[in-house]
PAVOKE-992221 format. One record per residue (C-alpha): x, y, z; residue in three letters. Coordinates in steps of 0.05 Angstrom, whole numbers, padded with zeros to 5 digits, always signed. Layout:
BEGIN
XYZAla;...
//
This chain:
BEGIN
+02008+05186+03987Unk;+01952+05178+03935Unk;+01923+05109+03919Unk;+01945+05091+03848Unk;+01918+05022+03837Unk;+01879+04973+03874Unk;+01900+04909+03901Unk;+01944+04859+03859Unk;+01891+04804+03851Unk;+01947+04764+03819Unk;+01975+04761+03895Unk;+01902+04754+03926Unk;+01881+04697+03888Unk;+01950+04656+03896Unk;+01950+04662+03968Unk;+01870+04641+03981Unk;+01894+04580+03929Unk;+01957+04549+03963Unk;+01921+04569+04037Unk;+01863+04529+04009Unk;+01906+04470+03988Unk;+01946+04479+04053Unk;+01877+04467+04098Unk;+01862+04408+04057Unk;+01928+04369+04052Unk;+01934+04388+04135Unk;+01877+04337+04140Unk;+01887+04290+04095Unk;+01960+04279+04123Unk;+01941+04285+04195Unk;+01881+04252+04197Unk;+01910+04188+04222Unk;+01954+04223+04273Unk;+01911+04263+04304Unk;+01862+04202+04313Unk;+01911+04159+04352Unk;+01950+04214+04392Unk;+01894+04267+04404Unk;+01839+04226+04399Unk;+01804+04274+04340Unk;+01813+04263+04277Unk;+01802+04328+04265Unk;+01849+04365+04314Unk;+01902+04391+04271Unk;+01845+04417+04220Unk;+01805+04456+04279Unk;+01870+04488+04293Unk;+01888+04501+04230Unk;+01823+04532+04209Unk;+01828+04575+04263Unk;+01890+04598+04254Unk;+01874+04609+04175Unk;+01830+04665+04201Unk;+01879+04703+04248Unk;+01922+04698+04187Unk;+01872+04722+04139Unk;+01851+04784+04195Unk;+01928+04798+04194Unk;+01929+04795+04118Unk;+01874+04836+04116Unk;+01907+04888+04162Unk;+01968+04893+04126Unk;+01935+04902+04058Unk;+01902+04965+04093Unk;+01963+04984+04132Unk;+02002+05038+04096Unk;+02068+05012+04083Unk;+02109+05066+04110Unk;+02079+05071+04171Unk;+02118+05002+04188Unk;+02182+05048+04191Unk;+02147+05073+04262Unk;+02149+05010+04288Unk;+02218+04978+04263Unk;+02255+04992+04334Unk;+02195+04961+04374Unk;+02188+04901+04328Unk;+02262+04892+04336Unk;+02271+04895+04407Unk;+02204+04856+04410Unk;+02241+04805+04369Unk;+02304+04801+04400Unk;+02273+04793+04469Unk;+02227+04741+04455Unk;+02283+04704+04424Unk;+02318+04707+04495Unk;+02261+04692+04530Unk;+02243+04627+04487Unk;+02315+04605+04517Unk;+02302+04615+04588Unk;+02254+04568+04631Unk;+02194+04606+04597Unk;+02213+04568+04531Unk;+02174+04502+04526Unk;+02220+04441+04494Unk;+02188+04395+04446Unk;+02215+04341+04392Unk;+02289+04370+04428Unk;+02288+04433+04408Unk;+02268+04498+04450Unk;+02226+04544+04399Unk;+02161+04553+04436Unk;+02136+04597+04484Unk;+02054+04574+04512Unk;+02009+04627+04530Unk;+01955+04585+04564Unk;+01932+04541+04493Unk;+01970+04600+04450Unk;+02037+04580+04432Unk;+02091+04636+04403Unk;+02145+04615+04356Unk;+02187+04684+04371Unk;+02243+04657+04306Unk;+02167+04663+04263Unk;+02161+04732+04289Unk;+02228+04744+04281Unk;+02225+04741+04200Unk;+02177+04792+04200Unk;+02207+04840+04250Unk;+02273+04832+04213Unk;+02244+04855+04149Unk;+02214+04913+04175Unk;+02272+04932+04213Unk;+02325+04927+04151Unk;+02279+04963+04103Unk;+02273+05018+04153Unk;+02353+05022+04168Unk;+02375+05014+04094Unk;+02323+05071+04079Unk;+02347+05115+04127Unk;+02426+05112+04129Unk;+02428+05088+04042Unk;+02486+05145+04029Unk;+02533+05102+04072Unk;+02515+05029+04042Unk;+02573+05031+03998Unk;+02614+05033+04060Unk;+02639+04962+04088Unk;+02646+04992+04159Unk;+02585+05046+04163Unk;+02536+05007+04122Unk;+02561+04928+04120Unk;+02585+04911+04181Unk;+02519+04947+04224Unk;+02473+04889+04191Unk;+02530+04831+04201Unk;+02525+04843+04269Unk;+02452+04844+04268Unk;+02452+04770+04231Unk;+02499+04747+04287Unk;+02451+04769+04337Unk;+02396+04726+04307Unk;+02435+04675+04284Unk;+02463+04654+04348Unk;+02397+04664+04380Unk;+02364+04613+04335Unk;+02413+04568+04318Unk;+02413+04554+04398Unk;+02337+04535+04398Unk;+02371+04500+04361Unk;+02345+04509+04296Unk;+02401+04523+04239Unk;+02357+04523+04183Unk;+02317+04580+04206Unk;+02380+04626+04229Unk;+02405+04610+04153Unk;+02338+04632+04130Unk;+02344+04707+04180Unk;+02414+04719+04151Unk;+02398+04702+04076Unk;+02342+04752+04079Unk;+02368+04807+04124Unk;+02440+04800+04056Unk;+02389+04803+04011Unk;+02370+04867+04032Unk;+02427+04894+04039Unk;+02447+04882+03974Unk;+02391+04908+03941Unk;+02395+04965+03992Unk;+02471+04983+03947Unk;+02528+04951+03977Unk;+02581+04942+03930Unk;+02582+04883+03888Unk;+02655+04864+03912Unk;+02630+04863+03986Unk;+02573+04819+03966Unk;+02613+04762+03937Unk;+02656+04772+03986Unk;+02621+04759+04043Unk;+02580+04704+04006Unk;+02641+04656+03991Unk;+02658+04668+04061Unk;+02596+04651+04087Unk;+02597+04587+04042Unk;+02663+04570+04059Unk;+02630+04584+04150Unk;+02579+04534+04129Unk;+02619+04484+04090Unk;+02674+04486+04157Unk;+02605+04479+04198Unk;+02579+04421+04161Unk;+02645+04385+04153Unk;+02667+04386+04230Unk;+02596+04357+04234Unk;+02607+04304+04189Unk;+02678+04285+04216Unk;+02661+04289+04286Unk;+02597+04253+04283Unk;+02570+04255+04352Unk;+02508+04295+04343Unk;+02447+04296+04306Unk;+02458+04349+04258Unk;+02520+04293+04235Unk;+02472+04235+04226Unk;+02429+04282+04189Unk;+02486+04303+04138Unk;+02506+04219+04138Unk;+02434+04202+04124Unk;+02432+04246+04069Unk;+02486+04222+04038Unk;+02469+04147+04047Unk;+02396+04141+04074Unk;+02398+04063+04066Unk;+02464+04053+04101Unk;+02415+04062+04164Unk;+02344+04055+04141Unk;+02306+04042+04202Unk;+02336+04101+04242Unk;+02370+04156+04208Unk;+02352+04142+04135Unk;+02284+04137+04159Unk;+02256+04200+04142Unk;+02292+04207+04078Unk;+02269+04141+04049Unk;+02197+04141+04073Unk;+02187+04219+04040Unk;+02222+04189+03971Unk;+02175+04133+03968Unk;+02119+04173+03985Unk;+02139+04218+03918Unk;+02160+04158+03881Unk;+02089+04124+03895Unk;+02044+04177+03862Unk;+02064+04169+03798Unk;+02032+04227+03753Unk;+01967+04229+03774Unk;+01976+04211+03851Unk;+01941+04151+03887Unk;+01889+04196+03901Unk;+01867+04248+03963Unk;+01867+04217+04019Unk;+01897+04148+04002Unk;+01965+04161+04019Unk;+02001+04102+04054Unk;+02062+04141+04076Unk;+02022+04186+04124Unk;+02004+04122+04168Unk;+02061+04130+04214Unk;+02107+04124+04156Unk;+02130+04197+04162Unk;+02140+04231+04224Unk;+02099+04297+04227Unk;+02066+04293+04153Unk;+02026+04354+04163Unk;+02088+04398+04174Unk;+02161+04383+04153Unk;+02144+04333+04099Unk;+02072+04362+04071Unk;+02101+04352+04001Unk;+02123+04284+04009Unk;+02047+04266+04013Unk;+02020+04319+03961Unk;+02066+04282+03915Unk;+02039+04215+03939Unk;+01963+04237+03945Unk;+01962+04284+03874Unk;+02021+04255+03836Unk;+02074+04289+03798Unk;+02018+04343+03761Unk;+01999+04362+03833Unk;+02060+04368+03853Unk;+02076+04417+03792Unk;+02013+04456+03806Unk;+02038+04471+03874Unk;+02102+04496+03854Unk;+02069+04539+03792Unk;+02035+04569+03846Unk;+02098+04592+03882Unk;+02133+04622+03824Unk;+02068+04666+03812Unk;+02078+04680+03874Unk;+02149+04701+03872Unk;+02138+04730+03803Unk;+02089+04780+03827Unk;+02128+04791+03881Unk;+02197+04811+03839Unk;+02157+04853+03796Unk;+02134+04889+03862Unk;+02203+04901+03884Unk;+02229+04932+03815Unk;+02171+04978+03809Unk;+02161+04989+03880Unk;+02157+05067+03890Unk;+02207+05080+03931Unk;+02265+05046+03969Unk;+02225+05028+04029Unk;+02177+04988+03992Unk;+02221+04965+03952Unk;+02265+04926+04007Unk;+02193+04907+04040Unk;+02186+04866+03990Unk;+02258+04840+03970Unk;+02259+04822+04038Unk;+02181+04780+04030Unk;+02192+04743+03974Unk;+02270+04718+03998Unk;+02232+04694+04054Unk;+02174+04657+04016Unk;+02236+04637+03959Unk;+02279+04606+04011Unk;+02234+04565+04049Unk;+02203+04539+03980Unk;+02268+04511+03966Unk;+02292+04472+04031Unk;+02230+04449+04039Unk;+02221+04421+03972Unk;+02301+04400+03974Unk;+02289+04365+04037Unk;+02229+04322+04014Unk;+02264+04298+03945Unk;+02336+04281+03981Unk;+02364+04343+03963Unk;+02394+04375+04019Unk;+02393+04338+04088Unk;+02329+04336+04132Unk;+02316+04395+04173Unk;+02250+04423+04205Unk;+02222+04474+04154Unk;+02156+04493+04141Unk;+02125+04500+04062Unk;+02100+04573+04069Unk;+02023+04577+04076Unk;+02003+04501+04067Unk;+02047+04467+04124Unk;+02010+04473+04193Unk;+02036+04519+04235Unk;+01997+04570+04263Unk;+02048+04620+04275Unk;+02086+04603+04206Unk;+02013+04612+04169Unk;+02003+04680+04199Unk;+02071+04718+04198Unk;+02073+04695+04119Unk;+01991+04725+04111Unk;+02019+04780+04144Unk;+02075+04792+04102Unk;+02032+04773+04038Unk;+01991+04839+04064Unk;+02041+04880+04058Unk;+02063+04858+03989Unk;+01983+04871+03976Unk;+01992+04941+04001Unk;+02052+04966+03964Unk;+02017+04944+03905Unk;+01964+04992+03914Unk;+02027+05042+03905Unk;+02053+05014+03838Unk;+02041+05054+03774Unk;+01987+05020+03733Unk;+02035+05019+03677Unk;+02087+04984+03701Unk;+02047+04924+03741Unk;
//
């Protein structure tokens, strides 16, 4: 396949700007943290300098990796996926914070529901490519992928970590709608899976004896508890609500003093809002929608279907976690552990989402010049 364009620099440049802001809010919000429970102020921006460049090798990779060789691949990555998730559950997984995500390879830790986004893009593009005569079909090419979302879901959501399994399924019904199941199937199976999660949430809510309940009471009344489960939720609000529009400045954040649990990761733009005030704040997400702009535009002009569900299945990803991260620091949805795609630390999270920004890079190269 001839080379029709080079690289979207429109992608490039956004990516090397939020990774940029990313390194620098990681340690200006940990800073503190890292001081008192690592004893080096600078841990978490070692780590997360070194992980910038596995990410930005693995970006670089995927720009130069042809696209369609990825269909090769899609069964390994799968399996890969599926047995890591297993294995994360068995005595090999490492629990921290109460949840069992992590599997440490001497000071290398895997987050196998990180690798699992990617491998489940891959793997739906490829399927949907191969078998898209029979998507119109509920039982032939519907109920194949609902079975793969259960697989992942249940896997996950037994780490446990719910907000991540929503984010597998939302991508992999993404994709299949895109990929041409009927319209009628689609809304369908969305109110359904509205009315799963509105059954899910309200048991939670009525029962009341576990933490995902507090977290749904919290949400709804953070100062009925404020020193427990409202914590979180009130700490991130005043952190947004004390930065005004130009921010108390970088660095002078008061919130990430032990204020807010884990400011580098979950709640990185309760203290951008706090540090660079609301114009930051709007800077950040400007960023984003270029992001997810370029990467729509990709996806209608995308030269063939392969490509095409590549990167449906990308930006879905990138959209998603945009939102309930955002929601979650402005009291919009209750709190739940979700990274903000290439600025939160997270080694793992920052290099599956280079990754995948590498492959957006490369089917760019395959767009008409016209139609970019």
């Amino acid at each position: 396949m001839k080379k029709k364009a080079p690289y979207d620099s429109i992608i490039t440049l956004t990516v090397a700007a939020l990774v940029s802001i990313g390194i620098i809010m990681v340690f200006s919000s940990s800073f503190s943290h890292a001081l008192v429970q690592r004893n080096d102020g600078y841990y978490f921006l070692k780590r997360m300098l070194a992980w910038t460049c596995v990410g930005s090798f693995a970006m670089y990779f995927c720009a130069k990796f042809p696209y369609w060789k990825w269909e090769r691949y899609a069964n390994i990555l799968f399996f890969l996926s599926i047995g890591l998730l297993i294995a994360v559950l068995t005595p090999l997984g490492t629990e921290l914070n109460f949840a069992q995500r992590w599997i440490f390879i001497g000071p290398i830790s895997i987050m196998p529901s990180e690798i699992a986004k990617f491998a489940v893009i891959i793997y739906v593009s490829t399927s949907i490519t191969r078998k898209k005569d029979k998507m119109q079909s509920f039982v032939n090419g519907v109920i194949p992928y609902l079975l793969i979302i259960a697989v992942y879901f249940a896997l996950i959501f037994f780490q446990p970590d719910f907000s991540t399994a929503f984010v597998v399924a939302v991508i992999i019904m993404s994709m299949v709608f895109v990929g041409g199941m009927k319209l009628s199937h689609f809304i369908g199976l969305s109110l359904a899976g509205a009315g799963a999660i509105s059954s899910m949430i309200a048991y939670f809510f009525l029962t009341g004896k576990t933490y995902k309940a507090s977290r749904i009471i919290a949400f709804l009344d953070p100062w009925a508890d404020p020193t427990d489960t409202g914590f979180q939720v009130i700490q991130s609000l005043l952190a947004l609500g004390s930065g005004g529009l130009f921010g108390r400045g970088l660095g002078r954040s008061v919130q990430k003093h032990f204020y807010l649990p884990e400011p580098q990761n979950d709640f990185i733009f309760a203290i951008i809002g706090e540090e660079l005030g609301f114009i930051g704040s709007v800077v950040i997400l400007l960023l984003f929608l270029v992001l997810i702009w370029r990467g729509i535009r990709l996806a209608i002009n995308a030269p063939d279907m392969l490509s095409c569900l590549m990167a449906t299945g990308i930006i879905c990803m990138i959209t998603i976690q945009v939102l309930i991260n955002i929601a979650v620091a402005t009291s919009s949805m209750p709190v739940t552990g979700m990274p903000l795609p290439f600025i939160s630390y997270g080694g793992n999270t920052l290099a599956i989402f280079m990754a995948a920004a590498g492959v957006l890079l490369n089917i760019s190269r395959y767009v008409n010049p016209d139609r970019r």
